[in-house]
ZADO-1210 file (C-alpha; in nm, 4 decimals, padded with zeros to 6 digits):
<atoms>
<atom x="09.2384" y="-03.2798" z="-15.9099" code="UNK" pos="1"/>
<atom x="09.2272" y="-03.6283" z="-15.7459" code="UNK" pos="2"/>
<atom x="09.5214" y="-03.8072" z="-15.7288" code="UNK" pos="3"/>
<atom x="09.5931" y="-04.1477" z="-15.7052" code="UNK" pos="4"/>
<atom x="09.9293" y="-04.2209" z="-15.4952" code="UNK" pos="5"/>
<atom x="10.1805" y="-04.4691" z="-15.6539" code="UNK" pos="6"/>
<atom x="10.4890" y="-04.5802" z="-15.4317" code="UNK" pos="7"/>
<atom x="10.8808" y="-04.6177" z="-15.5662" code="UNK" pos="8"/>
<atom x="11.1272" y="-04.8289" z="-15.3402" code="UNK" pos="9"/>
<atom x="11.3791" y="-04.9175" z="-15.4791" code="UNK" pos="10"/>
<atom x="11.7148" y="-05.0352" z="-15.3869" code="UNK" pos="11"/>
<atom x="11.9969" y="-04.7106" z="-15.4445" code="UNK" pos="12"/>
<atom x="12.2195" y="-04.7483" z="-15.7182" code="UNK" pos="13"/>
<atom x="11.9540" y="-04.9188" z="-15.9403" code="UNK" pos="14"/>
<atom x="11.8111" y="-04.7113" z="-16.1603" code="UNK" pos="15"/>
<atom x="11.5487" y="-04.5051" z="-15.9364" code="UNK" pos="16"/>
<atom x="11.6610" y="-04.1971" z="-16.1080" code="UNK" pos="17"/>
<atom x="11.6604" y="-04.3058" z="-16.4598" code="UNK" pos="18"/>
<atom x="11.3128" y="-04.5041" z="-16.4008" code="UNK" pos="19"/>
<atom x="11.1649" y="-04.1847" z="-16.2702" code="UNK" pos="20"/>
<atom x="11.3385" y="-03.9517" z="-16.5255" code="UNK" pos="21"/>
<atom x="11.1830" y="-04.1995" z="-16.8230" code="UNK" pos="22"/>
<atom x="10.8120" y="-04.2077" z="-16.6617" code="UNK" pos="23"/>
<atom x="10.8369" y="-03.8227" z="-16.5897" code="UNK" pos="24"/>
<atom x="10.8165" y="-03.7983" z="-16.9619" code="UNK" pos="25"/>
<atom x="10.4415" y="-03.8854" z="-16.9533" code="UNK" pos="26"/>
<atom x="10.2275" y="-03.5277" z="-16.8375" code="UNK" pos="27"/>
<atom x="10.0489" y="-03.7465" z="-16.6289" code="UNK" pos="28"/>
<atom x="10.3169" y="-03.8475" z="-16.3926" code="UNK" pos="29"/>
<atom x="10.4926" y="-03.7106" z="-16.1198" code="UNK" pos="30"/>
<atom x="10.7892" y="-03.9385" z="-16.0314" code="UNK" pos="31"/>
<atom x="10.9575" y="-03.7744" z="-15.6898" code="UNK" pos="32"/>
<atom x="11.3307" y="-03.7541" z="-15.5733" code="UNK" pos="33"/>
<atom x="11.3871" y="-03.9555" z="-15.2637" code="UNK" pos="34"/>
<atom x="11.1418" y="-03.7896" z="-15.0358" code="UNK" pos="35"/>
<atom x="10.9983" y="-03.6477" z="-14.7152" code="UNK" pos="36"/>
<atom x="10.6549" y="-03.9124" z="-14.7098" code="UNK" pos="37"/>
<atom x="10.7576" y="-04.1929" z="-14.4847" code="UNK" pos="38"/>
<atom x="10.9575" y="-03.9676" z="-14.2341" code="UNK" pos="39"/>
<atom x="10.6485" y="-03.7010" z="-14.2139" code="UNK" pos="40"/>
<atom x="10.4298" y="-04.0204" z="-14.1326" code="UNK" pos="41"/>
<atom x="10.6586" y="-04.1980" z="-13.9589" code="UNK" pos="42"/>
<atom x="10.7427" y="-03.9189" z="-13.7106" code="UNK" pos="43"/>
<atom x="10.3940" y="-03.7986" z="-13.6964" code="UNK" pos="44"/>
<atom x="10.2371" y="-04.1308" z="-13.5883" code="UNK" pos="45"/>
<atom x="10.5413" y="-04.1618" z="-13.3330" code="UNK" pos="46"/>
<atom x="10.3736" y="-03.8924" z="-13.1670" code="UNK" pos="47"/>
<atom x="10.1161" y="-04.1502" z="-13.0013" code="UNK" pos="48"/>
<atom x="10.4300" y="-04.2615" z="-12.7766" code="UNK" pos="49"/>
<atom x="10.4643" y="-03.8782" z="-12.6420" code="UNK" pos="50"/>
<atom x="10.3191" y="-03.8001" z="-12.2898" code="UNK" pos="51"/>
<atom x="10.1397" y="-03.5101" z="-12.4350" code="UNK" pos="52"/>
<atom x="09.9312" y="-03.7304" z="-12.6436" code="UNK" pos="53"/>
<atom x="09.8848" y="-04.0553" z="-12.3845" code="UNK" pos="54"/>
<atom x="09.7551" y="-03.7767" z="-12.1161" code="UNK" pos="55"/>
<atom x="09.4646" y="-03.6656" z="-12.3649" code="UNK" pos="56"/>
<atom x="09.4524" y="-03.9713" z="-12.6697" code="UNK" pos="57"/>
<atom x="09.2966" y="-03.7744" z="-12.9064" code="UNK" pos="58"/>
<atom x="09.3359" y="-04.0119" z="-13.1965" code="UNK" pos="59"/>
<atom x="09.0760" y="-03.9354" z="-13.4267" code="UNK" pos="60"/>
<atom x="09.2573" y="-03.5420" z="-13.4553" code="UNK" pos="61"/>
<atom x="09.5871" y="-03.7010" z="-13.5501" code="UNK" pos="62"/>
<atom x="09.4595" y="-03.9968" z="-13.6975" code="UNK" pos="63"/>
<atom x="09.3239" y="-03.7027" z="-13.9694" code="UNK" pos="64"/>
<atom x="09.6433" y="-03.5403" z="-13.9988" code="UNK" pos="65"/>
<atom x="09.8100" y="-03.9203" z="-14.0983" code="UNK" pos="66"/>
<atom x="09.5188" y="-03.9174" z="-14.3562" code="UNK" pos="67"/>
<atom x="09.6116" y="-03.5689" z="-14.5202" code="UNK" pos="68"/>
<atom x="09.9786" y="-03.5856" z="-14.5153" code="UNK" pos="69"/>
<atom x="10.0268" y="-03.7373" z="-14.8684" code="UNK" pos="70"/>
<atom x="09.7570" y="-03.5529" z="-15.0264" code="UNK" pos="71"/>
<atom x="09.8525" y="-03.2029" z="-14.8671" code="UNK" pos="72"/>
<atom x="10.2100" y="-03.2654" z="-14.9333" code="UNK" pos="73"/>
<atom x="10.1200" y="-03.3127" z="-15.3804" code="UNK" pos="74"/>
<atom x="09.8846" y="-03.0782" z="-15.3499" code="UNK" pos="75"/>
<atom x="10.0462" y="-02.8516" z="-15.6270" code="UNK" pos="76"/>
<atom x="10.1661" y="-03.1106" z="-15.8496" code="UNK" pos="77"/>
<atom x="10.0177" y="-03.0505" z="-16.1604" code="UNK" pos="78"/>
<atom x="09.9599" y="-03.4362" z="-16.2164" code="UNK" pos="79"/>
<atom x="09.7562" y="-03.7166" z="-16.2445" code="UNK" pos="80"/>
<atom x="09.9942" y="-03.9796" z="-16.0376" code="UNK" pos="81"/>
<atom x="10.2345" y="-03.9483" z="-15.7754" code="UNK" pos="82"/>
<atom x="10.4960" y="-04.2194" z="-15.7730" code="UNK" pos="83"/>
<atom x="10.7012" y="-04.1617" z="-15.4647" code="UNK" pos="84"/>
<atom x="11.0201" y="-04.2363" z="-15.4146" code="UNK" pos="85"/>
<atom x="11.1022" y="-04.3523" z="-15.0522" code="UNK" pos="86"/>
<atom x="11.1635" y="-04.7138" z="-14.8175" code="UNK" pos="87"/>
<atom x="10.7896" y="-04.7319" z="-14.7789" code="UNK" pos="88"/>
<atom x="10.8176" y="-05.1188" z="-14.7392" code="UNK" pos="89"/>
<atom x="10.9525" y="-05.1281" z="-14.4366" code="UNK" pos="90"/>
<atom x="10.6962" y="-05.2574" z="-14.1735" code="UNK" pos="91"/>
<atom x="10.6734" y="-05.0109" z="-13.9996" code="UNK" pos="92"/>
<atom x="10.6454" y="-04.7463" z="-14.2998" code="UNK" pos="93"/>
<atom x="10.4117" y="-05.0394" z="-14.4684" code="UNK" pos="94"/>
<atom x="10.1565" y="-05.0628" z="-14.1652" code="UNK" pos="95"/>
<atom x="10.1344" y="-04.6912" z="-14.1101" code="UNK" pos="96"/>
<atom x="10.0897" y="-04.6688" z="-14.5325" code="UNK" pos="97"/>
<atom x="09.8181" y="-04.9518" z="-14.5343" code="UNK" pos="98"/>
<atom x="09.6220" y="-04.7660" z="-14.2262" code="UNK" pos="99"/>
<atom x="09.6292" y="-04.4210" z="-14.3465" code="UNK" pos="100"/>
<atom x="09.6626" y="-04.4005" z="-14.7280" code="UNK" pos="101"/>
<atom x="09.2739" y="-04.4194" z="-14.8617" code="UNK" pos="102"/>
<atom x="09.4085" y="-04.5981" z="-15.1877" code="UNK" pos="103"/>
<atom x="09.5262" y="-04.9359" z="-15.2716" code="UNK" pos="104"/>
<atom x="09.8681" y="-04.9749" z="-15.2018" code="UNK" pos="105"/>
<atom x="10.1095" y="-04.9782" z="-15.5273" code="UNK" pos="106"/>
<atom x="10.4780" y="-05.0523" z="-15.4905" code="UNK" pos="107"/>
<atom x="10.7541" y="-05.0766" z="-15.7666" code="UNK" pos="108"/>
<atom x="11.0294" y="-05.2318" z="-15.6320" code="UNK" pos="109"/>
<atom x="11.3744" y="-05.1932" z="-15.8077" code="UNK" pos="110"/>
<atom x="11.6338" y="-05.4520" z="-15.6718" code="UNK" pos="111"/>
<atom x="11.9390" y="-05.4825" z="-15.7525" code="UNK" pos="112"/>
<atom x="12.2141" y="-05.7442" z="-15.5208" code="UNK" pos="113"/>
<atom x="12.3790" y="-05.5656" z="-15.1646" code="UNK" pos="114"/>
<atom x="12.7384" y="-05.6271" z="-15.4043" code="UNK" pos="115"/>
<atom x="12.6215" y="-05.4386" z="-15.7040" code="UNK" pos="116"/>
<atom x="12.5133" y="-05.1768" z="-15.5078" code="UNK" pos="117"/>
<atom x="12.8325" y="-05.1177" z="-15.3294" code="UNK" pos="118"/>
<atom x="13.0166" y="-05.1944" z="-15.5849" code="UNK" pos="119"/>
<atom x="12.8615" y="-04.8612" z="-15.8055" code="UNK" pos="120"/>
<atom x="12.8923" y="-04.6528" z="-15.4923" code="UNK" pos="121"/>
<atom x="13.2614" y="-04.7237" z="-15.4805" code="UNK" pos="122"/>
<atom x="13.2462" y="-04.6021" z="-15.8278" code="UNK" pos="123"/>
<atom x="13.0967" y="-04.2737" z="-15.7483" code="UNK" pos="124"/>
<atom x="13.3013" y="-04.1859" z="-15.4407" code="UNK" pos="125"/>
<atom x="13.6398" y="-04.3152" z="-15.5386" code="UNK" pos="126"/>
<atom x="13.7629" y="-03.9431" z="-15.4660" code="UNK" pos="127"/>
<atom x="13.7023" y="-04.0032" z="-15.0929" code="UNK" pos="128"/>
<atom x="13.9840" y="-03.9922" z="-14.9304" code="UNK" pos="129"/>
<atom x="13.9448" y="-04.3354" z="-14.7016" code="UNK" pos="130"/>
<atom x="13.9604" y="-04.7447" z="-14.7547" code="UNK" pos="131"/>
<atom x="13.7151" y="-04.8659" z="-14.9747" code="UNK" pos="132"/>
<atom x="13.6058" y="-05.1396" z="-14.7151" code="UNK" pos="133"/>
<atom x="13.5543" y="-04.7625" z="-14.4591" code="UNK" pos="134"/>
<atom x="13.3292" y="-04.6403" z="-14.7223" code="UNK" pos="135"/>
<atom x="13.1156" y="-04.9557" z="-14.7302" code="UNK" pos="136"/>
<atom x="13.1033" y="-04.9780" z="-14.3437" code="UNK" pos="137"/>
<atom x="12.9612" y="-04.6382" z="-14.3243" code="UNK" pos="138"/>
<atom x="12.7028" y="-04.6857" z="-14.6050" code="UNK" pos="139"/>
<atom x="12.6116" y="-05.0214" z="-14.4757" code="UNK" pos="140"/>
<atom x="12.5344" y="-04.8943" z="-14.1297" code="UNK" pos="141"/>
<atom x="12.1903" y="-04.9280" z="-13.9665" code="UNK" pos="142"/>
<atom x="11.9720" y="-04.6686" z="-14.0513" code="UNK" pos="143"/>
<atom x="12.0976" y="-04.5307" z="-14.3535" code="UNK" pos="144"/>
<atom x="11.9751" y="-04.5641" z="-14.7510" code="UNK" pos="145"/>
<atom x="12.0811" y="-04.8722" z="-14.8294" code="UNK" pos="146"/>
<atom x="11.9752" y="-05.0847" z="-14.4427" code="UNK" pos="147"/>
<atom x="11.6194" y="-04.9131" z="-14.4819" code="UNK" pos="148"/>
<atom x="11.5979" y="-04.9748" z="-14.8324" code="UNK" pos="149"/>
<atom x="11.7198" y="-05.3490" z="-14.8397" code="UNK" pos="150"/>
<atom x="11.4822" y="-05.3874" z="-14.5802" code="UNK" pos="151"/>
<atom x="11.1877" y="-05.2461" z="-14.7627" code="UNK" pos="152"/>
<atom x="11.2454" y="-05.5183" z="-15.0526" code="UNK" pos="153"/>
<atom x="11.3011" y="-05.7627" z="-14.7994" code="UNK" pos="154"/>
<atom x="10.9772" y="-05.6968" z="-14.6668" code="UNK" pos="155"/>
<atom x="10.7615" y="-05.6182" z="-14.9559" code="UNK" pos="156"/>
<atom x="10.9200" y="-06.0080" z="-15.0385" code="UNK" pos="157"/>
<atom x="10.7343" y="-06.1700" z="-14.8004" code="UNK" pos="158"/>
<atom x="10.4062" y="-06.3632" z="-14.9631" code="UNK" pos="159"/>
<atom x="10.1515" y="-06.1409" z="-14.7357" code="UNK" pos="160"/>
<atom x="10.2884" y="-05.8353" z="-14.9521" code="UNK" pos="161"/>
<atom x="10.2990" y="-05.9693" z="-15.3312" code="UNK" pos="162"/>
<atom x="09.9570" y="-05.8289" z="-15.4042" code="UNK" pos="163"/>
<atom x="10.0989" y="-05.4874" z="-15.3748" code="UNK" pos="164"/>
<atom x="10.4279" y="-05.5053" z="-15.5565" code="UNK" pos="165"/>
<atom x="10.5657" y="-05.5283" z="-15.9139" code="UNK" pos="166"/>
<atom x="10.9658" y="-05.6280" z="-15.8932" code="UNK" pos="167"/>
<atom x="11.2139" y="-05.4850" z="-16.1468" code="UNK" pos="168"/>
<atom x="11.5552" y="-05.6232" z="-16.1287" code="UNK" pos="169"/>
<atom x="11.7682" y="-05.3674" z="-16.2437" code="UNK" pos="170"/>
<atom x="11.9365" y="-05.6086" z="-16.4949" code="UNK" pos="171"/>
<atom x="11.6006" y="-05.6617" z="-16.6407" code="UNK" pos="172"/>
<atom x="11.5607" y="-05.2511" z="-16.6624" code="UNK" pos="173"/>
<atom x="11.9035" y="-05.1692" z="-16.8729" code="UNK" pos="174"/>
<atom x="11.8695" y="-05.4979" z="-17.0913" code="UNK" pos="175"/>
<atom x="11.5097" y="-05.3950" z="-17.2176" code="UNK" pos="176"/>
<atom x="11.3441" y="-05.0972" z="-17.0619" code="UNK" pos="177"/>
<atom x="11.0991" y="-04.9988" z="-17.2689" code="UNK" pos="178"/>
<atom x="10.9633" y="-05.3814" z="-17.1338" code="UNK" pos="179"/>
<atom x="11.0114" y="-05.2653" z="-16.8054" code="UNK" pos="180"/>
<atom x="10.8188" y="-04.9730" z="-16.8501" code="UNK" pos="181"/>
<atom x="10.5253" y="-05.1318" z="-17.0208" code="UNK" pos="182"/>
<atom x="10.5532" y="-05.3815" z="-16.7276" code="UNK" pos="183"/>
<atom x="10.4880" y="-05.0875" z="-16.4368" code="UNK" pos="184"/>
<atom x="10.1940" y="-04.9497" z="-16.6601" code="UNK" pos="185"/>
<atom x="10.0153" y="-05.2833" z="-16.6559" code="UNK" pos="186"/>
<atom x="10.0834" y="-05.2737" z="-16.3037" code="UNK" pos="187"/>
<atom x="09.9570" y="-04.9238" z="-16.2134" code="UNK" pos="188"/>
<atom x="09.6723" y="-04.9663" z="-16.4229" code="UNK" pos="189"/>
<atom x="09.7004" y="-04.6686" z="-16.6119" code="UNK" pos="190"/>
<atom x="09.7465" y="-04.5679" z="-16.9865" code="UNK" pos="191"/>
<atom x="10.0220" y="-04.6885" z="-17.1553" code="UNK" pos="192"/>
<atom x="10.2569" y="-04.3456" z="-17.2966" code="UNK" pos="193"/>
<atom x="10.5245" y="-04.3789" z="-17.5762" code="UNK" pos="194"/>
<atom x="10.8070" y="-04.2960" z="-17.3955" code="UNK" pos="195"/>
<atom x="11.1356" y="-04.2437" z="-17.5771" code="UNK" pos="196"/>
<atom x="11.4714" y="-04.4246" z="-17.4451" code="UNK" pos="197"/>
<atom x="11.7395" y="-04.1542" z="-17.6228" code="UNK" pos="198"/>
<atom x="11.8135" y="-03.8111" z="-17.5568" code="UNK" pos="199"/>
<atom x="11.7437" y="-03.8461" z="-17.2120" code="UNK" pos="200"/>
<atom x="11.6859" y="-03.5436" z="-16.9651" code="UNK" pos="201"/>
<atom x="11.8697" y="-03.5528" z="-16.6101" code="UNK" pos="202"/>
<atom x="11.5901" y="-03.5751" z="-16.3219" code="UNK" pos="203"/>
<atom x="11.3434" y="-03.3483" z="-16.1977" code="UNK" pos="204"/>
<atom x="11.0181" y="-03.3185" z="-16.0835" code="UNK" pos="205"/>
<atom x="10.7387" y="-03.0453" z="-16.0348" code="UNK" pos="206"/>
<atom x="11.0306" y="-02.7910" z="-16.1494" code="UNK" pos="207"/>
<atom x="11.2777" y="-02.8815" z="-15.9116" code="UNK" pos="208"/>
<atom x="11.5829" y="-03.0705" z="-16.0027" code="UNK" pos="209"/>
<atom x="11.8645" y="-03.2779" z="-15.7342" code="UNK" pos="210"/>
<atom x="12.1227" y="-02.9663" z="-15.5892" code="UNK" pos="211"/>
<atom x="12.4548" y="-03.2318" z="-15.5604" code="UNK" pos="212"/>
<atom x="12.6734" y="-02.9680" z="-15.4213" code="UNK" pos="213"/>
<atom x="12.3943" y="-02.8874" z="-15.1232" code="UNK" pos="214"/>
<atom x="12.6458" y="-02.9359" z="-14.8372" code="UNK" pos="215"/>
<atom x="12.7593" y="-02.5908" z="-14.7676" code="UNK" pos="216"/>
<atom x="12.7584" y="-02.4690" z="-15.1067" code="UNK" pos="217"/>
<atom x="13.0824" y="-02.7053" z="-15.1041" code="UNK" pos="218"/>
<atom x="13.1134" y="-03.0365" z="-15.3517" code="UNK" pos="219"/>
<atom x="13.0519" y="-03.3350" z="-15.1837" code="UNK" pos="220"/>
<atom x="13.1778" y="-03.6982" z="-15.1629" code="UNK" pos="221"/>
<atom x="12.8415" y="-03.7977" z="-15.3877" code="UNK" pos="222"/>
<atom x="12.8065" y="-03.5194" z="-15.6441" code="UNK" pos="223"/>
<atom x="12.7095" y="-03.6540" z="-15.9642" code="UNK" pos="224"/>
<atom x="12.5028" y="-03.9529" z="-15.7657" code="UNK" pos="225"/>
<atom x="12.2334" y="-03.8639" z="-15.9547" code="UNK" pos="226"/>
<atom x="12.3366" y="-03.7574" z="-16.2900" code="UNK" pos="227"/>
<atom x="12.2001" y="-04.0117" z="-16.5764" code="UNK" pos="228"/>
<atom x="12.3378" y="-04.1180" z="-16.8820" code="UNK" pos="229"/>
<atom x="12.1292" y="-04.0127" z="-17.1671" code="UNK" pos="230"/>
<atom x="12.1609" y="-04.2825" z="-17.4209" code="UNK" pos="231"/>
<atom x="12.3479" y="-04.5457" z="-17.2376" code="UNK" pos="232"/>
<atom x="12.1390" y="-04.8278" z="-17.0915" code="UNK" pos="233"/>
<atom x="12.4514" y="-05.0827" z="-17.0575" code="UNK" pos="234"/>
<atom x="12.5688" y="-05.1956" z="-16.7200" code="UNK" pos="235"/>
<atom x="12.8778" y="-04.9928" z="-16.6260" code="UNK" pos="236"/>
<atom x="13.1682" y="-05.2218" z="-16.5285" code="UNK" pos="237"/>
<atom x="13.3334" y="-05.1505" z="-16.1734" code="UNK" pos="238"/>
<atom x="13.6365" y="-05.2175" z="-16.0119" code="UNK" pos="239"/>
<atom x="13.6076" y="-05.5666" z="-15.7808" code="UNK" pos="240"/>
<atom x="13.5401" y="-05.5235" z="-15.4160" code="UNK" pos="241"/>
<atom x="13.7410" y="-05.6118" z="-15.1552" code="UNK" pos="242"/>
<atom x="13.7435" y="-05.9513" z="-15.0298" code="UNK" pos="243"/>
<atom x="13.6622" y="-05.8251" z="-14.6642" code="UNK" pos="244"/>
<atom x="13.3687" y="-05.6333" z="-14.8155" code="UNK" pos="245"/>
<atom x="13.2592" y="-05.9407" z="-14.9712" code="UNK" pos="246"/>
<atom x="13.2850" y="-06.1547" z="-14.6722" code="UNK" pos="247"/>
<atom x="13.0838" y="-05.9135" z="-14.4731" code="UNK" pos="248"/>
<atom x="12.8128" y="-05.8487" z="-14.6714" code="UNK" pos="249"/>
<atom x="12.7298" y="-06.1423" z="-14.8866" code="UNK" pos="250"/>
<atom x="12.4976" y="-06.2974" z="-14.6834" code="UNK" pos="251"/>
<atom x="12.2819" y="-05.9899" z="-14.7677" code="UNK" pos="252"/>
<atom x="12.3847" y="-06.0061" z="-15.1586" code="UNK" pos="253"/>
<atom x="12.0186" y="-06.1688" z="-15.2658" code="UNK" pos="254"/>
<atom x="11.6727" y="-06.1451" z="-15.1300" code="UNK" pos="255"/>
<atom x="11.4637" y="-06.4323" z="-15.2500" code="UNK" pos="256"/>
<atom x="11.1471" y="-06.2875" z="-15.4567" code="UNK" pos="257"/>
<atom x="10.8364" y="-06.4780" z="-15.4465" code="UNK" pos="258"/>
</atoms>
């Protein structure tokens, strides 16, 4: 079956799991966890650098291996679209996506402010033993989910980029998401499905489901990160964050959208 590739990156903490546990409703679509894709190409293509391949620049051989990583990896997914979940808009994930994917490029970009976001993963790991302001140091730190992922929106932002991505803020998604859904089909260019906003299932995707107690076997500081509420679509309140947390990081609180 060919597939056509659709991309997912979104900010954490707004609604990627509920978005992709809504559109996984629809036979058609295969809506991943947070996956593999841009390391696989990332790391692959990095292998240009290594003094194996500068002594004998073979680049057509690799340059085929970039081209068959995405369709090798959903080979078995019983679907008609992919919608993957990972920072692809990163430039250096974006260039490597616009050289080697032989589709047009199709982001949905859930964004939600740097304060919001820390704010709900307070809310989540408030039985971590350590300072709230520790907690958002060490999820704010270079490299991880939420640096690569504000990045990616910051980049897909730029004007260069706006032909290949559809915003969703994700106050726009809990106030009316069967809107926001209709929105992303217009987008993708695919036919609409009556999804159903009640009864919701908790996330999975080609028969596997999220494994929150995966360190060790042992519960971790984020189980539950990705459990959904099933007929809630309100904004849950939090707790406010600390005024050093707020001084820190509010410079990064807003990325314009044009």
């Amino acid at each position: 079956m060919d597939k056509k590739y659709f991309f997912l990156a979104g900010m954490p903490r707004a609604g990627n799991t509920l978005l992709s546990s809504i559109l996984n409703q629809n036979p058609d679509i295969g809506a991943t966890a947070n996956s593999l894709i841009t390391n696989m190409l990332f790391e692959t293509a990095e292998l240009k650098k290594k003094e194996t391949f500068l002594s004998f620049p073979d680049h057509q051989s690799l340059d085929n291996v970039l081209d068959n990583i995405i369709p090798n990896y959903y080979k078995d997914w019983d679907c008609k679209y992919i919608i993957d979940r990972s920072p692809v808009g990163t430039p250096e994930n974006l260039e490597i996506l616009k050289k080697h994917l032989k589709q047009p490029i199709k982001i949905i970009a859930l964004t939600r402010p740097i304060l919001e976001v820390l704010a709900s993963f307070l809310k989540v790991l408030e039985n971590w033993k350590t300072s709230d302001e520790r907690k958002c140091d060490l999820l704010m730190r270079k490299g991880e989910m939420i640096h690569k992922s504000h990045m990616s929106i910051e980049n897909l932002s730029k004007p260069e980029n706006k032909h290949i991505v559809h915003f969703v803020s994700y106050k726009d998604f809990v106030k009316n998401p069967k809107a926001t859904i209709k929105g992303i089909y217009k987008f993708l260019e695919i036919p609409l499905f009556k999804h159903h906003f009640k009864d919701l299932e908790q996330f999975s995707a080609n028969g596997v489901s999220y494994v929150e107690d995966w360190l060790h076997g042992v519960k971790s500081n984020f189980e539950n990160l990705h459990t959904i509420k099933t007929n809630d679509f309100s904004i849950t309140k939090h707790k406010p964050l600390p005024q050093a947390v707020i001084d820190k990081f509010k410079h990064l609180n807003q990325i314009r959208i044009n």
